[in-house]
C-alpha positions as CSV (number, residue, x, y, z in Angstrom):
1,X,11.1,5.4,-18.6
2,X,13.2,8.2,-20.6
3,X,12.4,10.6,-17.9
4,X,13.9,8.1,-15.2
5,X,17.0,7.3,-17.2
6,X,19.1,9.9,-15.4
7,X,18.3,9.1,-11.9
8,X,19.2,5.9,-13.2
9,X,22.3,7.1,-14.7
10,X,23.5,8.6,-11.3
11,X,23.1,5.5,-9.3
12,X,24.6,3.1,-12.1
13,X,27.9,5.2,-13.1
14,X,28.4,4.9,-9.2
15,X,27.6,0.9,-8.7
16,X,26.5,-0.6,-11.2
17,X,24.9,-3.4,-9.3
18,X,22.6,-1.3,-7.3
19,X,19.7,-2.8,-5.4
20,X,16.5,-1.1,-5.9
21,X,13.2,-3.4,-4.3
22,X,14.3,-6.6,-5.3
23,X,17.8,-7.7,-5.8
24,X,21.5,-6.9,-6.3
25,X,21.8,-5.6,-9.5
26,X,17.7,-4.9,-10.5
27,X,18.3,-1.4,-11.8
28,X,21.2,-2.8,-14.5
29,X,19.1,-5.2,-15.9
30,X,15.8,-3.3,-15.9
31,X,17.8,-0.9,-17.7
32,X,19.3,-3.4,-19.7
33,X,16.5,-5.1,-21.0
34,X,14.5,-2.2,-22.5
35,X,14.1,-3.0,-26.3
36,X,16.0,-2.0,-29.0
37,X,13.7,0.7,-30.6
38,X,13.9,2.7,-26.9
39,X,17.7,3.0,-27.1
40,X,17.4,4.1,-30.8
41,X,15.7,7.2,-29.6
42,X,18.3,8.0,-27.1
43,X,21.7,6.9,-28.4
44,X,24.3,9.0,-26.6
45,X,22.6,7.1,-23.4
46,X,23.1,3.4,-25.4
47,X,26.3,4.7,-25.9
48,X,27.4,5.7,-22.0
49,X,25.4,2.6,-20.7
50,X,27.9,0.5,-23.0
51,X,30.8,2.1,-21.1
52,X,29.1,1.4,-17.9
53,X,28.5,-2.3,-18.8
54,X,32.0,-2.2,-20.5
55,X,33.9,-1.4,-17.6
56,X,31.8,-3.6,-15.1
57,X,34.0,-7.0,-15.3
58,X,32.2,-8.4,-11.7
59,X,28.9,-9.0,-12.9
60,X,27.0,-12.3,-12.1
61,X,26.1,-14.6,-15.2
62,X,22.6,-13.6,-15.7
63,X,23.8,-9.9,-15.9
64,X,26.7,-10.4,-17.7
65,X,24.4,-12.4,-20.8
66,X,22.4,-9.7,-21.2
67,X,25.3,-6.8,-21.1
68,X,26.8,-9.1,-23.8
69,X,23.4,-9.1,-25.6
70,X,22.9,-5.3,-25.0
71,X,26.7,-4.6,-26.2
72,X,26.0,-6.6,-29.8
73,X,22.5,-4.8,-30.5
């Protein structure tokens, strides 16, 4: 996954609810929902997906809980 992150990156910083295969928004909360031990190793990228999850005020509910939940690691 570490490898993919700034592909990832790219796509999210533009629209943070990009579609991938499945739905609206599938690349935010994969991202999201990687555990806790994964963004210890890579910190400046917990850091900028923060801002990115920050700034994004329009996300649906489901999103938005775990942005909140990612935010108060």
């Amino acid at each position: 996954m570490a490898h993919l992150l700034p592909l990832a990156w790219e796509v999210l910083r533009d629209d943070p609810m990009a579609e991938g295969d499945m739905y609206a928004g599938d690349l935010l909360n994969t991202v999201l929902t990687r555990s806790p031990t994964f963004w210890s190793e890579l910190p400046g990228l917990a850091q900028e997906l923060g801002a990115i999850v920050s700034e994004s005020s329009d996300l649906p509910p489901d999103l938005m809980q775990k942005a909140t939940g990612f935010l108060s690691r």
